[in-house]
N, C-alpha and C positions, 0 to 999 in steps of 0.2 A: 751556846753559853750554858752553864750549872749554875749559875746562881737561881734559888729559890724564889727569890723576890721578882715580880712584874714593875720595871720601876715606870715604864711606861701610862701604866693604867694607875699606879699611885700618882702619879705628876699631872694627867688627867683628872685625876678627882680633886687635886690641890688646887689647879687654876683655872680646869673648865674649858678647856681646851689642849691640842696638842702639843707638848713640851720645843717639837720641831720651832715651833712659830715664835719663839724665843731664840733659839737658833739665827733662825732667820731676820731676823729685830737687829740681832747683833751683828750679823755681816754686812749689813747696809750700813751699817753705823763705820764699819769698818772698812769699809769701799771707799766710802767717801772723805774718807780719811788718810788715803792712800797716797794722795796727793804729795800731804808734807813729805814723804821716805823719797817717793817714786818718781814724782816730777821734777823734784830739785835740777836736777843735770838739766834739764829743759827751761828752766827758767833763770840759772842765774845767768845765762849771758846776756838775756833781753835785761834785764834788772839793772846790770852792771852797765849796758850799754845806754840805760833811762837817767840812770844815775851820773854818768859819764863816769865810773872809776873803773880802775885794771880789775880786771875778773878775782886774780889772787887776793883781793881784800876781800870777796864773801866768802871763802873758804871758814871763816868759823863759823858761818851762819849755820851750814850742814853740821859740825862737830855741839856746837849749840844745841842745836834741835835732839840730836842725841843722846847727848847727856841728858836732857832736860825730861824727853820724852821715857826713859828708863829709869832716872832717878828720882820723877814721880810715883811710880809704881809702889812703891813700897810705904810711905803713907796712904796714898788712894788705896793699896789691896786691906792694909789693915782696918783704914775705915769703912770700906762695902762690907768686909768680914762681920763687922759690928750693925751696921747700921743698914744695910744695902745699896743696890746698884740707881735706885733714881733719882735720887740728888744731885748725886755725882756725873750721873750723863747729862744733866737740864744744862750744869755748869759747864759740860764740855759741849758742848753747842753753840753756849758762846764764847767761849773760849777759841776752839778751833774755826766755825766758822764766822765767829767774828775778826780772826788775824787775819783768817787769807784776805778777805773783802777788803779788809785795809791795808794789806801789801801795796795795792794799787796807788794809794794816797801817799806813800812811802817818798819820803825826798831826799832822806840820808841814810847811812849805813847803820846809823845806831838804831833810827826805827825799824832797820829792817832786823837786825838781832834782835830788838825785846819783842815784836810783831810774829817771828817766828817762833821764838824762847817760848811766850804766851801760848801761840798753837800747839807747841810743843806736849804740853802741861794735859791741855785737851785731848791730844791723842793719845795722852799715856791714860788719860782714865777710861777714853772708850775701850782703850788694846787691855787694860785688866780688868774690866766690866764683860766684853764680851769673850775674851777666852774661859773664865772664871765661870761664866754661867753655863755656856759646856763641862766643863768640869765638877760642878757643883748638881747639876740636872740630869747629869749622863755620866755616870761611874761605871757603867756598863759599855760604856762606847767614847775612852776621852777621846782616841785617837780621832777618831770620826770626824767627830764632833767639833775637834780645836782645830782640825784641820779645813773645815770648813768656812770659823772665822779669819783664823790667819791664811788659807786663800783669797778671803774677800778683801784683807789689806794690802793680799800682791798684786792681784788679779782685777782690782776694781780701778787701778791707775791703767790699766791699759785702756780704758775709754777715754781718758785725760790727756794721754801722751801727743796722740795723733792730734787731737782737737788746741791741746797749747801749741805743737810746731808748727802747727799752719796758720796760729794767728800771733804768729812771736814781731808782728809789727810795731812801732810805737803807738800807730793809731789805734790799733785795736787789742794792743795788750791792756791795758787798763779794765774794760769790757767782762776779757776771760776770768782776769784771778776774780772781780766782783761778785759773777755768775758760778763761780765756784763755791766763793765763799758762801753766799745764800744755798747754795745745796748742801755743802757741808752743814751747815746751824739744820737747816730743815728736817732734814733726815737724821739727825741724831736724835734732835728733839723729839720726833716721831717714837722713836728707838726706844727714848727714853722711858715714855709714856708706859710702855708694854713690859719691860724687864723688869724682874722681880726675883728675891731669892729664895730657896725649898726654906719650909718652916724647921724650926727648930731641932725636934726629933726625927728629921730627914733621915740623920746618918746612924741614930741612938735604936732604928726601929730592928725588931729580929729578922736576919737576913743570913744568906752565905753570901759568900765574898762577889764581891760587886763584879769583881771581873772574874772569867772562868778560867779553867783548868787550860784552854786555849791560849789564855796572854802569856805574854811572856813576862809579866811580874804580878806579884799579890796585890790587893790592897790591903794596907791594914786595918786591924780592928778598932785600934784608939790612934786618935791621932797628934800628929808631932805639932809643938808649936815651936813658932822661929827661934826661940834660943835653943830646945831639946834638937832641931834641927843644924843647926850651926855647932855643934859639937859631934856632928858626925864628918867621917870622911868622904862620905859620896857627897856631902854635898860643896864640898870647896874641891874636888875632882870636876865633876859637873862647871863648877863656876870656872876654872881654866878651861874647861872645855869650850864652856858659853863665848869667852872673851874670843879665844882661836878664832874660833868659828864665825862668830858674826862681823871680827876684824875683815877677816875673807869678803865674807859676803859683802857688808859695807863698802869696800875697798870700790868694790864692781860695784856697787849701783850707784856708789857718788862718781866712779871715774870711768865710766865704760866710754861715755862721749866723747871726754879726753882722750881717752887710751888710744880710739880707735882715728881718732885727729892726727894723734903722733905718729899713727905705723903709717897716716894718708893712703888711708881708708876713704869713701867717698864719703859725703853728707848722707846718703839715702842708706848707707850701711851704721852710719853711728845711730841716724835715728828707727833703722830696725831694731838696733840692740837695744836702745833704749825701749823701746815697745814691748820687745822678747824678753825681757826684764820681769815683769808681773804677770807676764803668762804666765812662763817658765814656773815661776816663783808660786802660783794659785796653784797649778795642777800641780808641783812635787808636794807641796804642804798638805793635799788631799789624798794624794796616790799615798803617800809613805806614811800618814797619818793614819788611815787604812789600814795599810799594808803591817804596824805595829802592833793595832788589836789584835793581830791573827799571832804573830810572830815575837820569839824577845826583840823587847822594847832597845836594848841595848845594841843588837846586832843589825837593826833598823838603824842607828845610829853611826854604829860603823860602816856598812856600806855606801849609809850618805855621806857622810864630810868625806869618804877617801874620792868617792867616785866627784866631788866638789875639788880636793885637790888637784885631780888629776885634770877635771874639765878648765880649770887655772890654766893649769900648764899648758893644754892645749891651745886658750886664750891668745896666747903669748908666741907658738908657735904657730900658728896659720895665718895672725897677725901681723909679725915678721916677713912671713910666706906672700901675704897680700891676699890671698884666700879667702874670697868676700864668705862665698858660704859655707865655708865649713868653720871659719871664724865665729858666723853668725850661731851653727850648731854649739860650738863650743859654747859659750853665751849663754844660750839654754839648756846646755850638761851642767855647768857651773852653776847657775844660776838656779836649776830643778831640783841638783842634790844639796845644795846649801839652804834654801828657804825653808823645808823640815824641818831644820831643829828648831824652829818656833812654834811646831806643834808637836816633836820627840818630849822636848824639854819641862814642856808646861805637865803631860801627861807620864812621864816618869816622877816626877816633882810629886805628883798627886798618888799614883801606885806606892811610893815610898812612905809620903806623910803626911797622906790624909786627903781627903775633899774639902774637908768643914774649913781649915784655913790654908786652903790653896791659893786664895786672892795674895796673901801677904806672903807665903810662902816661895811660890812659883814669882814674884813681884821679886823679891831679893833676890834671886838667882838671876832674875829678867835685869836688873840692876849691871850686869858684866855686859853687858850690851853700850855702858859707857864708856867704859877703854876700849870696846869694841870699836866704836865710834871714832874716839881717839885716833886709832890705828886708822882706818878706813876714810877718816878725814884729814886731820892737820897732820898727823907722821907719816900717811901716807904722801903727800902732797910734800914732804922735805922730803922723802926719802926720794920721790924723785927726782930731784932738783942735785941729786947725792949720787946714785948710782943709777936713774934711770928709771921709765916706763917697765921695760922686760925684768927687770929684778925686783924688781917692789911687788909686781904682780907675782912672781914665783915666789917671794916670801910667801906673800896670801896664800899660795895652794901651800905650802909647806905648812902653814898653820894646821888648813884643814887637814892635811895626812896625819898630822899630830894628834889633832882629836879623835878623829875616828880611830887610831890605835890606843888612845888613851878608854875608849867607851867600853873595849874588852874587859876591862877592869873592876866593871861597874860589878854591885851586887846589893840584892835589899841590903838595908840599915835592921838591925835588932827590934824588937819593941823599943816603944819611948821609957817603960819601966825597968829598962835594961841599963849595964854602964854605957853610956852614949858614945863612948867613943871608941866602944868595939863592934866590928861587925857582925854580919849573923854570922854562926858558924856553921848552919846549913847551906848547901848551896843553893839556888834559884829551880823553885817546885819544877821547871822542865828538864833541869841539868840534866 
């Protein structure tokens, strides 16, 4: 790295300890959070079958949670921006694991949308409280660093997966969401306790450019606020991008179970996928999070969503095929190059327009994760009812090939003292 600045040993002298350990605060917070995204596919048939109704009436529950979980983002980022992160995670503790715990007590379908709606709200504060304070404490390493906590939201359901399908009883489901719940509230609250945001003159102090000559974009010196941001082109590029992409992704983590029911695939292969799911999803969010500090950020971007489309496609063909395990591999191509852009996205967001309001920034981009949502729950769910399992899924990869040829395009934004809605006319410091 060339920057000037040790932000290390500044972060150290601010809190008195290792900045890491903040890091770390937030991907437990994020682990145990993991649940609402990642176990859904695993629990709504026990649910439906406790409840006695056809499985196709929870299908908004998932599109619910989505929405809710992204469309909170963007007040929660504005107000940590102002106020910080401990308020808002004491609240998501009870929030989140106050809903799961009472999933269990659930006796109609409406309790279980506001019960989940509720969680929802919870994990969208922890998910822009803990990306945020990577971004915020580590300008010299977003990548790393965001990909650390958004591994812990893919990655920390896979201790969940195994442990719900083997107790998906009537007698003993009741039990797990309870036991959950109390870990979720626990460990946030914990979380809470410790995170904290850089003081004021954090980003005002004399420095060279936070990130070095090595990344593949600048940061800048002053930074954009959401409206000087929303008048630029990259960033409603980006937000097509976001929707593509996480359309994809979603599609597959609400419907892998399904999917692989319909090609009659065995029991033991759906619920590998399901398992391979947050693997897959921990380690590409950390490899490729990595891998953009070194690299343009942009071109990390393209290589993942196409190599996401293409692991679609594959989905689809070995599926067909009956092909337990290369099925399975496919599953975790898809799955490894698509989970990225939840740590691409957050840290070009921040290269582009600042650290200081990244919470509310990167939060309205995180916002296209609604229709993402959309797509990957209720239209994907008609669409197969329309044309089928095989075509719904190749739409999804088509999304992804869409964006990763859309990311070539990408380029800084001007200064925010610039007319905002032209670009730089330099190109990108590595061009």
């Amino acid at each position: 790295m060339t920057g000037e600045r040790d932000y290390a040993a500044e972060a150290r002298e601010e809190l008195g300890f290792s900045r890491w350990w903040l890091v770390v605060a937030a991907a437990f917070a994020m682990a145990v959070v993991s649940p609402y995204q990642y176990v859904w596919s695993s629990i709504e048939g026990p649910l439906a079958r406790d409840l006695g109704i056809p499985l196709p009436q929870l299908g908004l529950v998932f599109t619910l949670f989505v929405i809710l979980q992204a469309g909170s983002q963007f007040p929660v980022g504005w107000w940590r921006d102002r106020r910080g992160p401990r308020a808002l995670t004491l609240g998501a503790a009870i929030l989140a694991g106050g809903s799961y715990y009472l999933l269990a007590s659930a006796t109609s379908v409406w309790q279980l949308y506001v019960l989940y709606s509720l969680g929802a709200i919870g994990v969208g504060i922890v998910y822009t409280v803990a990306v945020n304070t990577a971004l915020k404490w580590f300008p010299d390493r977003k990548g790393l660093t965001t990909g650390v906590g958004t591994m812990a939201f893919a990655g920390g359901a896979a201790l969940f997966v195994p442990f719900v399908r083997a107790n998906s009883t009537a007698g003993a489901y009741n039990d797990v969401l309870q036991t959950m719940g109390l870990i979720i509230g626990v460990v946030i609250l914990a979380a809470g306790l410790l995170l904290r945001d850089p003081p004021e003159d954090w980003y005002g102090r004399d420095d060279a450019d936070a990130v070095g000559a090595d990344s593949d974009e600048y940061s800048v010196s002053d930074d954009y606020g959401v409206r000087q941001m929303l008048r630029t082109w990259q960033f409603w590029l980006m937000y097509a991008m976001f929707v593509a992409v996480s359309g994809a992704g979603l599609m597959l983590t609400a419907k892998i179970v399904s999917f692989a029911q319909s090609m009659e695939l065995t029991a033991m292969t759906a619920t590998l996928s399901a398992t391979f799911l947050p693997i897959a999803g921990g380690l590409g969010r950390l490899v490729l999070g990595e891998l953009s500090d070194r690299v343009h950020r942009r071109f990390a971007m393209t290589v993942s969503f196409l190599l996401c489309g293409v692991g679609l496609y594959a989905v689809v063909w070995f599926g067909q095929l009956k092909a337990t395990v290369l099925f399975l591999a496919a599953v975790v191509v898809a799955t490894f190059f698509w989970s990225p852009q939840y740590t691409l996205f957050p840290s070009i967001v921040a290269d582009y327009y600042g650290e200081s309001g990244s919470s509310a920034n990167y939060a309205l981009l995180y916002s296209g994760k609604m229709w993402g949502g959309l797509f990957g729950g209720a239209v994907a769910g008609w669409t197969v009812t329309q044309v089928g399992w095989s075509t719904t899924f190749l739409l999804g990869g088509t999304l992804a090939i869409l964006a990763g040829l859309a990311a070539l395009a990408l380029r800084p934004p001007g200064p925010p003292d610039e007319h905002p809605s032209s670009s730089r006319a330099t190109a990108d410091p590595q061009d």
